[in-house]
Structures are given as C-alpha cells and as structure tokens.
C-alpha positions in Angstrom: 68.1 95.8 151.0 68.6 92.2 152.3 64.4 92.4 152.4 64.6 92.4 149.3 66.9 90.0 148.1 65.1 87.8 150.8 62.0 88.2 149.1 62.7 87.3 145.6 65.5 84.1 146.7 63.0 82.8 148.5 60.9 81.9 145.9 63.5 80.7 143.5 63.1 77.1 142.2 65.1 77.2 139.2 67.9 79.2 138.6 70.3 80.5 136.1 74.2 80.6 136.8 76.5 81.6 134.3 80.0 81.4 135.0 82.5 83.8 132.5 86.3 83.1 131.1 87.6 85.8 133.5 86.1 83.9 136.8 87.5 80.6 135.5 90.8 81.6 134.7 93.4 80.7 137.1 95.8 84.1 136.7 97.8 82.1 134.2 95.3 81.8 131.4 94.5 78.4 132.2 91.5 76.9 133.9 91.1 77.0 137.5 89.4 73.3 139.3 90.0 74.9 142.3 87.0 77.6 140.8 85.0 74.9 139.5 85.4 72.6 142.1 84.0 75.0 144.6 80.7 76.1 141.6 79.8 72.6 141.7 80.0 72.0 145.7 77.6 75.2 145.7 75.3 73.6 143.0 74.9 70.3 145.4 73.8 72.8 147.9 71.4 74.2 146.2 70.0 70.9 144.8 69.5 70.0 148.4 67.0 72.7 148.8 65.4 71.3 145.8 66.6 74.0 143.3 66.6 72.9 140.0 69.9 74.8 138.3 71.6 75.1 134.5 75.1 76.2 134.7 76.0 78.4 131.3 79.9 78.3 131.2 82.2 79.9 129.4 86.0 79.0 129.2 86.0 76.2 125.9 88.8 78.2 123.9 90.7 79.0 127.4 90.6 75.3 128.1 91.7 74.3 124.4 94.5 77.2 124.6 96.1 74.9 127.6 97.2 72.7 124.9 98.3 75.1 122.2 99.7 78.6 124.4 98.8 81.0 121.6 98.0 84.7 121.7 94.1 84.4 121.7 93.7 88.2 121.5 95.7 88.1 118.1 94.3 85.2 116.6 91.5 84.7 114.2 88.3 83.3 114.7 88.9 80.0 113.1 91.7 79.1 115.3 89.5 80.3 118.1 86.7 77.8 117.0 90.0 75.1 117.3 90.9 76.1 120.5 86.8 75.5 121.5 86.9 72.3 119.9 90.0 71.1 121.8 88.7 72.7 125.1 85.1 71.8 125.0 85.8 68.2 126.0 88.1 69.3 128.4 86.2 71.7 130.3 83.0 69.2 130.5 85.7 66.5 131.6 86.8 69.0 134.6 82.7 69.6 135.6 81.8 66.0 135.1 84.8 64.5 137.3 83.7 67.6 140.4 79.8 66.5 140.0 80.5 63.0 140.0 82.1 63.1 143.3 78.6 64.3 144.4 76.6 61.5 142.3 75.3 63.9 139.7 75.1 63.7 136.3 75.4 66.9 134.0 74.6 66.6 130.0 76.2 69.4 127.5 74.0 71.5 125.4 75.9 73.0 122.4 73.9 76.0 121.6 73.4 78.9 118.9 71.8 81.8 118.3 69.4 80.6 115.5 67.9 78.2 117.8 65.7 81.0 119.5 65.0 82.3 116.1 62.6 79.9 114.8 59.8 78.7 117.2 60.0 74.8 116.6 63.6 74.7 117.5 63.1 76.8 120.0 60.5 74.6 122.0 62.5 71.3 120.9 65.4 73.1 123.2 63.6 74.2 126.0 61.9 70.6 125.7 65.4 68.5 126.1 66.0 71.1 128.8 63.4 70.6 131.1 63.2 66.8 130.6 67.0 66.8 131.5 66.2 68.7 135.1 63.1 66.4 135.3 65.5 63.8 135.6 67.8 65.3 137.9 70.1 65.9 135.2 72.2 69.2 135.0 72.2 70.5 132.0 76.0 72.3 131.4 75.3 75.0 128.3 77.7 76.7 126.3 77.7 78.3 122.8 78.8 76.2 119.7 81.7 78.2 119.0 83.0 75.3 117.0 80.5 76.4 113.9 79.3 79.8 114.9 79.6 82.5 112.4 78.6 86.4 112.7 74.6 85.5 111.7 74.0 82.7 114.7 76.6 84.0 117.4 75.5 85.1 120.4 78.3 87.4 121.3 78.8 86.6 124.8 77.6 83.7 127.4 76.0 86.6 129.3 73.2 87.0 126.6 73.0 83.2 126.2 72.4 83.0 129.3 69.4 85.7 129.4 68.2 83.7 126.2 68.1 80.7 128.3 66.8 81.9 131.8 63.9 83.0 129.5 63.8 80.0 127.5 63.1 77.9 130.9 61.7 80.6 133.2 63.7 80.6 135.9 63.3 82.7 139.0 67.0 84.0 138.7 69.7 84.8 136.9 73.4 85.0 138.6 76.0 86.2 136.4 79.5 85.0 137.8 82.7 87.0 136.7 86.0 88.9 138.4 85.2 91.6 140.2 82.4 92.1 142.7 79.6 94.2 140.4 78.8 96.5 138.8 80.7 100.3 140.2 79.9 103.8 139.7 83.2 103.6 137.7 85.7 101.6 136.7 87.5 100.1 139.9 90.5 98.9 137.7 91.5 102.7 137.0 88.9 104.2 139.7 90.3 103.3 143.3 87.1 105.6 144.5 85.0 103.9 142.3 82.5 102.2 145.3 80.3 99.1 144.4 76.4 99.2 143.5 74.7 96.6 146.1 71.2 97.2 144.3 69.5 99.0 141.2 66.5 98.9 139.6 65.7 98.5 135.6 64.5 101.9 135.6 67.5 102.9 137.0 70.1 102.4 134.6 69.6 105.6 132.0 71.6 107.4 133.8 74.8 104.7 134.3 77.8 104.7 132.8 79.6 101.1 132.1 82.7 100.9 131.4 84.2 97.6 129.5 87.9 96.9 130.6 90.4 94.8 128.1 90.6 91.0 128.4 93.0 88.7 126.5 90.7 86.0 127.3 87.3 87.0 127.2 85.1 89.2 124.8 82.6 89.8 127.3 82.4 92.9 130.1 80.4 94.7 132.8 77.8 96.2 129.4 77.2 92.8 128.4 75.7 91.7 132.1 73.7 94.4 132.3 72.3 93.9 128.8 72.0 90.2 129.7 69.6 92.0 133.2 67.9 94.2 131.2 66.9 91.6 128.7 65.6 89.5 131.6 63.9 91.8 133.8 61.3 92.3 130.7 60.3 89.1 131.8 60.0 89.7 135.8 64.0 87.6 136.4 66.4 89.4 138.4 70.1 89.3 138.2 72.9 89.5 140.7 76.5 90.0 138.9 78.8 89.2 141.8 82.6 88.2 141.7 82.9 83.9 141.1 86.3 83.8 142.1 85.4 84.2 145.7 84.6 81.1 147.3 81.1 80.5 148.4 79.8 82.9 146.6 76.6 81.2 145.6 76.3 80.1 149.4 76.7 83.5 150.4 74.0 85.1 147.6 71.3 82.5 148.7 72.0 83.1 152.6 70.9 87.1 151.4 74.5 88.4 151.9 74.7 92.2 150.9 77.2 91.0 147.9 77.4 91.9 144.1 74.8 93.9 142.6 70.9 93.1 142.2 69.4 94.4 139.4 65.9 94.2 140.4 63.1 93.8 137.8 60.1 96.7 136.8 56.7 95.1 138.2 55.6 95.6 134.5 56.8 92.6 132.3 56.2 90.4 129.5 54.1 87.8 129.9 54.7 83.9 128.7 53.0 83.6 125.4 55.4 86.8 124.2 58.6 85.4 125.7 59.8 84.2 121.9 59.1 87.4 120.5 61.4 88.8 123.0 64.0 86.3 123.6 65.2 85.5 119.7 63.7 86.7 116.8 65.8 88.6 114.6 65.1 92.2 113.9 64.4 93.0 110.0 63.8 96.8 110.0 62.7 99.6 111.9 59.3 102.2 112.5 59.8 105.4 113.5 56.1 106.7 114.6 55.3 110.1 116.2 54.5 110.9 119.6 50.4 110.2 120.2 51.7 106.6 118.9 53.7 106.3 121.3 51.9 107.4 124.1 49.2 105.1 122.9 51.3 101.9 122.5 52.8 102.7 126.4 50.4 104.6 128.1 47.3 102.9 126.8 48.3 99.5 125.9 47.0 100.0 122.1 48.3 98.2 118.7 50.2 100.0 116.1 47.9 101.7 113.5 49.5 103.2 110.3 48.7 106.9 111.0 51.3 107.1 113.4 53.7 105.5 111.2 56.6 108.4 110.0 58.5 106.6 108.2 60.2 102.9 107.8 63.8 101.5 107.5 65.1 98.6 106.3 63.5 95.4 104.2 61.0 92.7 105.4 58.1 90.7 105.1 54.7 90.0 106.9 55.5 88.5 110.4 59.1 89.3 110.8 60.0 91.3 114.0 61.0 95.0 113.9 61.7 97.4 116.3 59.5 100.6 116.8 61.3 104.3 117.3 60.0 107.1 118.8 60.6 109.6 115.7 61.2 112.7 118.2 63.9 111.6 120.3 65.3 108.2 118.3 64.7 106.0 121.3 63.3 102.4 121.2 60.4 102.1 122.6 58.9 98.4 121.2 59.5 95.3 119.2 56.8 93.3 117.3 56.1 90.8 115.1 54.5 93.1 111.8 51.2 92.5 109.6 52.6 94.2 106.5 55.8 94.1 104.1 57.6 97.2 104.2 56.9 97.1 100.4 53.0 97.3 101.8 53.7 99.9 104.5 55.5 102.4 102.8 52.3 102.3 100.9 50.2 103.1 103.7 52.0 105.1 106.0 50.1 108.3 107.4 47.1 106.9 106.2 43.6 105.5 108.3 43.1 101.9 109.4 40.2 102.4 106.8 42.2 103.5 104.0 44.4 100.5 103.9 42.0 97.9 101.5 41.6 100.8 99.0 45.4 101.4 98.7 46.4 98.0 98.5 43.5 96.5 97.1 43.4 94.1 100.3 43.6 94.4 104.1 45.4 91.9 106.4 45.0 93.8 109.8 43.8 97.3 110.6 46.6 96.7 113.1 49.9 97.1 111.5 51.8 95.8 115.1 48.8 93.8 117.1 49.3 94.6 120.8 49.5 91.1 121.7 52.2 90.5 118.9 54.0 93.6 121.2 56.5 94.5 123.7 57.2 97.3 125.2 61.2 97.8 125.6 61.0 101.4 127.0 59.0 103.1 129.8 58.1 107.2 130.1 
C-alpha cells in the first residue's frame, strides 16, 4: 500500500488541495486560523520541494456568518450569497496574513460553473491559472457564491475542485475535510465502521456512502467520491483525509498509511477530451442496445444510428449528451453529438447509409465520433 502511494506522490508536481467548511470550522461555527495557519505552513513545504499547488477553499459564508450569527441551515440562498460576500474578504485576509509570514503571495479566483462550459472561457481560466503559478503566485480558488444561481453553481467545492485539477492537470487531488476517509459505514452512527486506506475506481459499485447533516456545509463523503471518480477519468488520484489533524499534508507526502486513496483505472481520457469531460452541460440522453455498446467500450468505435433505441430530451448539433445502455439504464458515455434530436429521431434504427436519403443531407455517418467520446463506464 505505501508502494503505491510512493509511486504516484513521487511524481507529483502540481497538486490540488481543497479544504471544506467542516475542516475549517473551529467547533463554534467560526473559522479556525489555527487550521489555516497550519494548511499554509504545509503549502511552504511543499513549495520547497518545488511543487507548484492551488488551494480550493471553502468557508466564505462561515466566515461572513462570524459577523451576522444566523441559522445558516434555515436561511435562504440570498442571505447565504450575503454571508459569502461579507466572508470572502475575510477568509482571503486570514490566508494572505499566514502566507505572508512565509513571503508568498496568493491571488483569488472567483469561479462558476459556466466557465468550463464554453471553451474560450475555459482556456482564458486555465491561462490566468498557470501564469499565476508561473510566477510563484498561489492561486486561492473558491466558487462565486455571491452571483451563483441553480444553472452556473457547482454544488460543492469538491467538484470545483475536480473541475480545476482537470482544468490544470495536476498530478493529485487531496480533498481535506473532518473525519479521516471514507468508511465501510457511517463512523458517526457506526462505531465498527473501520476506515478504507485504499480503493480503486473500479471498486466503488459496490460502496455505500453515507452523507451525515451539516449546519454549515452542503457538501459530504458522496460528493468526494464523485469529485475522485470525475478525476480518475483523467489518470489524478485522490486522497480524502481528515484536515483538522495537523500535518496532515506532511504526513500524506511522507506516504503515511492515512485517509483513503482512490487510485485511478490505467484507462483514461486523454488531453484533447479533457473539456468534454470536465464542463459541458448535458442536453439529452441516447439509450442504444447492447452490440453498441460493446462496440463503443470493447472496440473503441463511434456511435452509429443503428444502435440508437431511442432519445430523450432536446438539443442541437454539438451539444453533449450522455449515452445509456438501453438494457440495464446505466451510463456508459458522454459526447459531443453530430445531429439534432429533431434529426436523430429521424434516423434512429436506420444505416449510416440511409441517413442522406432521410434527411436529404448527411453531416457524419458518425452520430457520436469516437474522438468526440468518453467512456464513463467499464464492463
């Protein structure tokens, strides 16, 4: 086990660490500088070893709350995006004063969800981003909770944070929140619930994660492990380990046996399909039958209308959609699509050499083009 951990921290040289509300929260729904104090002594570290590292934080609306003492649970969503407002500067004042005592400068990115969405934004992003750690600049990221509605919201840091580690390709993605990992069971109602050190992708079918209430935060142990998943298509592994322990980040790069590793498939995405799989929105859904689907996994082919079923949902050529094994309802693929669904439901069942005589044109005899493809599930 450490072997392994070994093998793939040895050859980080940019990483990912997201810290969560629940690790920065002092017990008294305030923010704890002890906590952060002791992240960014651990970042200084790891810049000595010439480890280039964006911190994704949480903890704007429990910073703000300091002022205000409301009943965050209870409240709605525009007094939330007040309580970010307030807190944001006075979270980044609390990181700035720690890194400055080690003579580093750290820059706030604002983010939302639209920005992986469309591709110019996207690269002007992960432009800034990298310029910023060219400069030996650490970029501090956060969602813009202040103007985020349902449409651009990322839900939770966690998946920012897989967006981002993506975005930049980093080697690693450390996930930072109150308990030590992720458990066969829920250790806050489980006392024989025992800690998983180390767990593949493939692994996780058969897993049951369990969420536990938070007045602070909306995110949980499901979120992390989506935020892994969605990485690991891209050959990053994760470790979700407990942030409130000091040294933690010392003790994860010295190959400690803490938290839990969720090590990537060797199969993943390559670079020039990272956007399709980091951002883009999904307009509808294509349910195709089995010999489809063995040919899209097993042999690496394109998407042809005769294995087409049927289609869901409303969009237009180049939109992504996600592909559904018709027999058992599972996703199996995402992709950027060649037809309408006006055009497809047109063609469906029908031969790559049919397509020009029903619709009196032909874009593609490929309705998904493998390299406009990826492959979410294995069999």
């Amino acid at each position: 086990m450490k072997e392994i951990r070994e093998n793939y921290l040895n050859k980080v040289k940019r990483v990912i660490i997201k810290i969560g509300s629940k690790a920065l929260s002092n017990g008294k729904d305030k923010i704890s500088r002890r906590i952060i104090q002791n992240l960014t002594i651990s970042i200084h570290e790891l810049r000595k070893r010439d480890i280039e590292v964006i911190l994704i934080t949480s903890g704007a609306i429990l910073a703000g709350n300091e002022y205000l003492n409301i009943n965050v649970k209870n409240t709605n969503i525009i007094k939330k995006q007040v309580l970010s407002s307030l807190g944001q500067i006075k979270l980044m004042t609390i990181y700035s004063e720690f890194f400055q005592e080690k003579n580093i400068l750290v820059s706030q990115l604002l983010l939302t969800n639209d920005i992986f969405q469309d591709r110019k934004r996207f690269l002007n992003a992960r432009a800034t981003i990298l310029e910023l750690l060219k400069m030996n600049i650490i970029p501090i990221v956060n969602e813009n909770d202040t103007v985020s509605i349902d449409e651009i919201m990322f839900g939770d840091n966690d998946i920012l944070a897989s967006k981002v580690a993506s975005m930049v390709d980093a080697e690693f993605l450390i996930l930072l929140t109150d308990i030590d990992g992720l458990y066969n069971g829920n250790p806050k109602k489980n006392k024989n619930a025992k800690l998983i050190n180390l767990i593949s992708e493939k692994e996780f079918d058969s897993k049951i994660l369990s969420d536990t209430d938070d007045k602070i935060s909306a995110g949980g142990m499901t979120s992390k492990i989506y935020a892994a998943l969605n990485v690991s298509k891209f050959g990053i592994p994760t470790i979700i380990a407990n942030g409130m322990k000091k040294n933690i980040i010392n003790n994860i790069f010295s190959y400690k046996d803490i938290g839990t590793m969720i090590v990537p498939s060797d199969k993943f995405v390559k670079n020039r399909k990272k956007w399709i799989g980091i951002g883009l929105k999904t307009s509808g859904k294509i349910f195709i039958d089995d010999g489809a689907v063995s040919a899209i996994i097993h042999k690496g082919k394109s998407l042809l209308p005769s294995g087409i079923k049927k289609v869901q949902g409303t969009f237009e050529k180049g939109q992504q959609v996600v592909i559904i094994n018709d027999s058992n309802s599972e996703n199996i693929a995402k992709g950027l699509i060649s037809y309408s669904s006006n055009e497809l439901n047109k063609i469906i069942g029908k031969k790559s050499s049919q397509i020009e005589s029903i619709l009196g044109y032909k874009y593609s005899d490929e309705i998904i083009h493998r390299d406009n493809l990826i492959i979410e599930k294995t069999i």
